[in-house]
C-alpha positions as CSV (number, residue, x, y, z in Angstrom):
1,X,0.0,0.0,0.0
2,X,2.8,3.1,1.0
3,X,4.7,1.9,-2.5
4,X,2.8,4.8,-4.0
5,X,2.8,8.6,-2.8
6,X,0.3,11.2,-3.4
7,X,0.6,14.5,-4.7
8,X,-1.9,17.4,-4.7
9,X,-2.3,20.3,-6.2
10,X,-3.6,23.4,-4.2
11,X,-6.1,25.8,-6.1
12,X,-9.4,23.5,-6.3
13,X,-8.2,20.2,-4.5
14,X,-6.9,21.3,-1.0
15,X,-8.8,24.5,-0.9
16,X,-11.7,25.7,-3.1
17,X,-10.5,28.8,-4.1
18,X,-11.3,29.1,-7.6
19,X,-14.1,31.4,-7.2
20,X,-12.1,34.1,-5.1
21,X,-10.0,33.5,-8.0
22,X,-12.1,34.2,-10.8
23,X,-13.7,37.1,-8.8
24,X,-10.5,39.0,-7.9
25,X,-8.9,38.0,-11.4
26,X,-11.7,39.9,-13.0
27,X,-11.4,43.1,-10.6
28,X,-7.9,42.6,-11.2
29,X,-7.9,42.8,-14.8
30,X,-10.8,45.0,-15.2
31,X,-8.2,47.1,-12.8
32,X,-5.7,46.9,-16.0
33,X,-8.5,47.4,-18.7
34,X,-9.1,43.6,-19.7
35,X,-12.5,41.8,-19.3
36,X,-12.0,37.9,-19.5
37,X,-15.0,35.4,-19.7
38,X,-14.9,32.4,-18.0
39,X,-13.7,30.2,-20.7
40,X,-10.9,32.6,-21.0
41,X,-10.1,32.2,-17.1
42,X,-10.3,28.6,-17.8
43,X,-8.3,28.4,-21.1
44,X,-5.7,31.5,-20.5
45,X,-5.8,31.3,-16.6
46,X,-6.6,28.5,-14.6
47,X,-3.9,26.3,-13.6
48,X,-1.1,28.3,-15.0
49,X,2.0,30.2,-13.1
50,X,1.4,34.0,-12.6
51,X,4.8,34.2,-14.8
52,X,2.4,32.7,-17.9
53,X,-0.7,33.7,-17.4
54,X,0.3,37.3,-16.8
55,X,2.3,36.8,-20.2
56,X,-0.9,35.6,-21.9
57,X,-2.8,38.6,-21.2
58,X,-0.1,41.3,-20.8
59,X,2.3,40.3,-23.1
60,X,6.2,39.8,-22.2
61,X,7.1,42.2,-19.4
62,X,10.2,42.3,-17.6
63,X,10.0,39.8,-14.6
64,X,10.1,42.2,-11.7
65,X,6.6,44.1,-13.3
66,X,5.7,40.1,-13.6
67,X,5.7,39.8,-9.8
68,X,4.5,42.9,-9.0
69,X,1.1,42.5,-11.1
70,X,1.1,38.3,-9.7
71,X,1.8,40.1,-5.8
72,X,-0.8,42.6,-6.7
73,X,-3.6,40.0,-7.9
74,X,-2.7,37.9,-4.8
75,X,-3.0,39.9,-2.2
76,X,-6.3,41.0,-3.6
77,X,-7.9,37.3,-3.8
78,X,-6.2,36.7,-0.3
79,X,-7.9,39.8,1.0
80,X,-11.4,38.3,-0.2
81,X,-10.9,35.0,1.1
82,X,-9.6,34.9,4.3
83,X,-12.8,35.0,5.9
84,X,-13.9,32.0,4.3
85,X,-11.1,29.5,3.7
86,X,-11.5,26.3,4.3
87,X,-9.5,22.7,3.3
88,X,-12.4,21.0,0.9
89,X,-14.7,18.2,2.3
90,X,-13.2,15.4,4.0
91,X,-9.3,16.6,3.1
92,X,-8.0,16.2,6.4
93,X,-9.5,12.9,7.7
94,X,-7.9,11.6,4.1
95,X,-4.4,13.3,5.2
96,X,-4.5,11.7,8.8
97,X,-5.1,8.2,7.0
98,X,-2.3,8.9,4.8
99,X,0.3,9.9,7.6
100,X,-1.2,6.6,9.5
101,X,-0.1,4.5,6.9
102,X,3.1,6.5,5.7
103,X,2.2,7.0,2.3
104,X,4.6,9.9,1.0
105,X,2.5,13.0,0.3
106,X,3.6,16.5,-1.1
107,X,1.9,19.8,-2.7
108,X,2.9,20.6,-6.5
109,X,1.1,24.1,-6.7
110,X,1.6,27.0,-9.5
111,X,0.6,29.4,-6.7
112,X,3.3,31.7,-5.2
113,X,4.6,30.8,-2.0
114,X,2.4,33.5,-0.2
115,X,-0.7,32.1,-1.2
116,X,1.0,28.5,0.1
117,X,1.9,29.9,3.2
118,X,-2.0,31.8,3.3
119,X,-3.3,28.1,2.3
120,X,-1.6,26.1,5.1
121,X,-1.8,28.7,8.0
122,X,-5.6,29.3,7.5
123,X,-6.3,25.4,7.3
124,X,-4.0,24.3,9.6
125,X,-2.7,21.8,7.1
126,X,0.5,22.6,7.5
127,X,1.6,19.7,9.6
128,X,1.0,17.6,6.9
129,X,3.0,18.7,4.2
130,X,7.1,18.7,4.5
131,X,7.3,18.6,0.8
132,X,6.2,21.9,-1.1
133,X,6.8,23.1,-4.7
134,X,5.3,26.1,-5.7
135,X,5.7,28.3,-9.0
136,X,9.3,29.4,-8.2
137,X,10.6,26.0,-8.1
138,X,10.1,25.7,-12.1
139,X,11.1,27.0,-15.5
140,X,8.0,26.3,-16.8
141,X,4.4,25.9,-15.9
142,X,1.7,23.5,-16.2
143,X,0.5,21.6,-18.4
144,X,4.6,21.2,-18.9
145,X,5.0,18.5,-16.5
146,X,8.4,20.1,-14.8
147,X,6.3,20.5,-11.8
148,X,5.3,17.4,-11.1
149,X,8.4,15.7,-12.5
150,X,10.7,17.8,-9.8
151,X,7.8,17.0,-6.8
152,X,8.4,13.1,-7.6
153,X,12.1,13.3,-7.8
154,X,12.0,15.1,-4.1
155,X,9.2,12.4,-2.6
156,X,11.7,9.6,-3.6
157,X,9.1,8.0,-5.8
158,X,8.7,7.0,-9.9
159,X,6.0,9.6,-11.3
160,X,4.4,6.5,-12.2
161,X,4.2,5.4,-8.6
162,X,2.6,9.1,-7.7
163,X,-0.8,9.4,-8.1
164,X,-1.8,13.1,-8.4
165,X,-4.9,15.3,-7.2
166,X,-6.0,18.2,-9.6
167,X,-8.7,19.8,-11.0
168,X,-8.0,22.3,-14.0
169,X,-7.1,20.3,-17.1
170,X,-3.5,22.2,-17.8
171,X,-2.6,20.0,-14.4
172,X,-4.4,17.0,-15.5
173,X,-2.0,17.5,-18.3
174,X,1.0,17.8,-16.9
175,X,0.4,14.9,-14.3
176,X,-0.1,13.1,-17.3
177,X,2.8,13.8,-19.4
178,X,4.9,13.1,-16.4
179,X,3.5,9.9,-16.0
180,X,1.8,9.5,-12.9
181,X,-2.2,8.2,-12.4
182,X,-4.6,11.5,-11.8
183,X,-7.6,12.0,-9.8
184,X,-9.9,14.6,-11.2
185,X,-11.3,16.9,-8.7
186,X,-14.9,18.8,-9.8
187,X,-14.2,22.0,-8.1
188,X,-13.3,23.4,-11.3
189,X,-14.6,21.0,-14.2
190,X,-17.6,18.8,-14.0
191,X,-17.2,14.7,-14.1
192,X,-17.4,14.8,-17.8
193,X,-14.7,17.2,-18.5
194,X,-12.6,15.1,-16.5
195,X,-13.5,11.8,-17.5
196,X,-10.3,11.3,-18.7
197,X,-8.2,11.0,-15.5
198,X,-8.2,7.6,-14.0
199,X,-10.9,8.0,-11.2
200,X,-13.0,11.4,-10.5
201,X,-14.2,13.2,-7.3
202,X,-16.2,15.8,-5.9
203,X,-14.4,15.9,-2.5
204,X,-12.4,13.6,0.0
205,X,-15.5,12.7,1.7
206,X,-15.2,9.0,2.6
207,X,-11.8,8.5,0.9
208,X,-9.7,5.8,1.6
209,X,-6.1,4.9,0.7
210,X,-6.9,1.4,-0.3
211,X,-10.0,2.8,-2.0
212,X,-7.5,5.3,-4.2
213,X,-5.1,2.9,-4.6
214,X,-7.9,0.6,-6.3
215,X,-9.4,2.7,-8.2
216,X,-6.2,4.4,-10.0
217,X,-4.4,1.3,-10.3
218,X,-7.3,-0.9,-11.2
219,X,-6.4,-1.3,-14.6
């Protein structure tokens, strides 16, 4: 059973933070004269580095302006959220399971360390997680698998050992190209969008590690 680790992302599997996403992306952008729709969030957006996303819609700037617009839309979705955080349904019951049965578990996140350390404080997750990448541990963001590559390499696991939790389809796609199993998380996309990862939730409710481990590795 522990000869498999587990990897999560953070935005829509540990918290459900997409909405204060999408609300202060908007203000954000309407801020700097664009108006996205939601399929642009999803398709130019969602899942992405600040570094690529900002790139998509401002076009190449030189990095410091890159992390002053990322720390600026940041501290704006952390302003509207931190009076409702919360770790999604049924995550920490799965965790304590997990550290019961010492199965290797880490974060793989395209967030910037502040909203991490914002994440984990306001949760109380923290004690759970030793491992952490976060968008300034890669070259290159989702769906490039670098991320999740790099996470396996520091869990001392095959990606095809790791089984990873995500819900936008850029980080389906980069758990995918690095080779690992995927669960599909419907924060963000609903159970058909996602039918393509190799077992689908709506939450950890009721989770277990056999049950993972059986499902993902079924076939």
């Amino acid at each position: 059973m522990n000869s498999f680790a587990v990897i999560f992302d953070m935005d829509g599997v540990i918290i459900d933070s997409n909405p204060f996403h999408k609300i202060s992306l908007r203000q954000f952008c309407a801020q700097h004269g664009y108006h996205l729709s939601d399929e642009e969030l999803l398709n130019k957006i969602y899942g992405r580095t600040n570094n690529d996303w900002i790139r998509n819609l401002f076009g190449d700037l030189p990095k410091e302006k890159i992390l002053d617009l990322g720390e600026e839309k940041e501290a704006l979705f952390r302003e509207l959220y931190k009076g409702e955080i919360k770790p999604l349904a049924g995550l920490e019951d799965f965790l304590k399971l997990l550290e019961v049965q010492k199965i290797a578990k880490a974060i793989g996140t395209s967030a910037p360390r502040s909203n991490v350390d914002f994440c984990l404080t306001s949760t109380r997750l923290e004690k759970y997680f030793d491992i952490i990448l976060d968008q300034s541990d890669v070259k290159h963001g989702k769906p490039n698998p670098e991320i999740y590559l790099k996470v396996a390499k520091r869990i001392g696991f095959d990606p095809e050992q790791c089984i990873v939790f995500e819900d936008s389809l850029s980080g389906v796609e980069a758990a995918q190209r690095a080779g690992s199993k995927v669960v599909g998380v419907t924060t963000t996309h609903s159970h058909e969008e996602l039918a393509h990862t190799d077992f689908v939730i709506d939450d950890f409710t009721g989770l277990a590690p056999e049950k993972l481990f059986n499902e993902v590795f079924k076939n």
